[in-house]
C-alpha positions in Angstrom: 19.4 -32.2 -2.9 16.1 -32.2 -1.0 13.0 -30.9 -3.1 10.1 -29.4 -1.4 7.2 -29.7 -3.3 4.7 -26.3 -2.6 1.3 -24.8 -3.8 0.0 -21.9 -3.2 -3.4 -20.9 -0.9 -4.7 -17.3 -2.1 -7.4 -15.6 -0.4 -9.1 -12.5 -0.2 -10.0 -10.2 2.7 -12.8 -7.6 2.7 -13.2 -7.4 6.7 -11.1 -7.7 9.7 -10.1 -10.9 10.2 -7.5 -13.9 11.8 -6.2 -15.4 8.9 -6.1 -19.3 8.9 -2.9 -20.6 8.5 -2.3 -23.5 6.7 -0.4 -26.4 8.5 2.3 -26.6 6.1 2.7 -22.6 5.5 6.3 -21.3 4.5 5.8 -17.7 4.1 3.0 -16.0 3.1 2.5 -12.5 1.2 -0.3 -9.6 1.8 -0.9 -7.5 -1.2 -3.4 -4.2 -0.7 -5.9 -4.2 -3.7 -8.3 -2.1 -1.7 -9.1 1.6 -2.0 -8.2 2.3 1.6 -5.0 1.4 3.8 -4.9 -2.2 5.2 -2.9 -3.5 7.8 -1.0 -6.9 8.7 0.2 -8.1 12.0 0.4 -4.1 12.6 2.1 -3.0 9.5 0.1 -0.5 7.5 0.1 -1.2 3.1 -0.8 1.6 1.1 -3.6 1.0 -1.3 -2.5 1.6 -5.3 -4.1 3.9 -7.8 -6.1 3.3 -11.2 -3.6 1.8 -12.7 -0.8 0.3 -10.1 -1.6 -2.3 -7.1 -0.8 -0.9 -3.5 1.8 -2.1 -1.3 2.8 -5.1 -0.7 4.7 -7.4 2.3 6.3 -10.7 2.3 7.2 -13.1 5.0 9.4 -15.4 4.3 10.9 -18.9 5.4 14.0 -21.3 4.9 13.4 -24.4 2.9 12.0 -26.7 4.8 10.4 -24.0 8.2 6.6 -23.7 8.6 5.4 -20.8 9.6 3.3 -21.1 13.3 2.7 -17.3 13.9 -0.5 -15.3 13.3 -1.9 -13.2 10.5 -4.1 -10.8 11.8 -5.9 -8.6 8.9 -7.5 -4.9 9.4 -9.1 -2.1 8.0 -9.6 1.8 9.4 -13.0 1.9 11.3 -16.0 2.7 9.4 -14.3 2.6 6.1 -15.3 0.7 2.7 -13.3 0.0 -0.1 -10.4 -2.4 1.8 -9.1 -5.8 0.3 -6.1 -7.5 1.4 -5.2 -10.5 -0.8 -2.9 -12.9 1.7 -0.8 -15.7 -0.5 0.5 -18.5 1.3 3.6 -20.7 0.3 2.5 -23.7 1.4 4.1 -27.4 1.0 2.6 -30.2 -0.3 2.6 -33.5 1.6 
């Protein structure tokens, strides 16, 4: 059996933004830890309360496929309070 050594690349997102996506990217994950709704590639995630973390999405890959698309982060105009955190699966070479 194959093994696929992987890490993972977390980062956080205040601002709309293109996400850079690693080389080696399997799937990534977008987690709203904001205060105000955030959006991935067009897909609106629900920020939590007090005490629960907002919605979340994952994108996922086969062993072995690397993910070539885009990640494009957003926030609504004018508004304070977002943060995405995106999580990439990433391989190791």
């Amino acid at each position: 059996m194959t093994q696929y050594p992987y890490n993972f690349l977390i980062n956080y997102y205040t601002v709309n933004t293109h996400v850079i996506v690693d080389d080696k990217c399997n799937g990534f994950t977008v987690i709203n830890k904001g205060t105000v709704d955030g959006m991935v590639n067009g897909i609106i995630l629900k920020p939590g309360t007090a005490t629960a973390t907002g919605e979340s999405i994952s994108f996922g890959g086969n062993v072995g496929e690397i993910f070539r698309g885009r990640i494009d982060i957003s926030f609504p105009s004018g508004s304070a309070g977002g943060n995405l955190v995106v999580i990439q699966k990433i391989y190791l070479p």
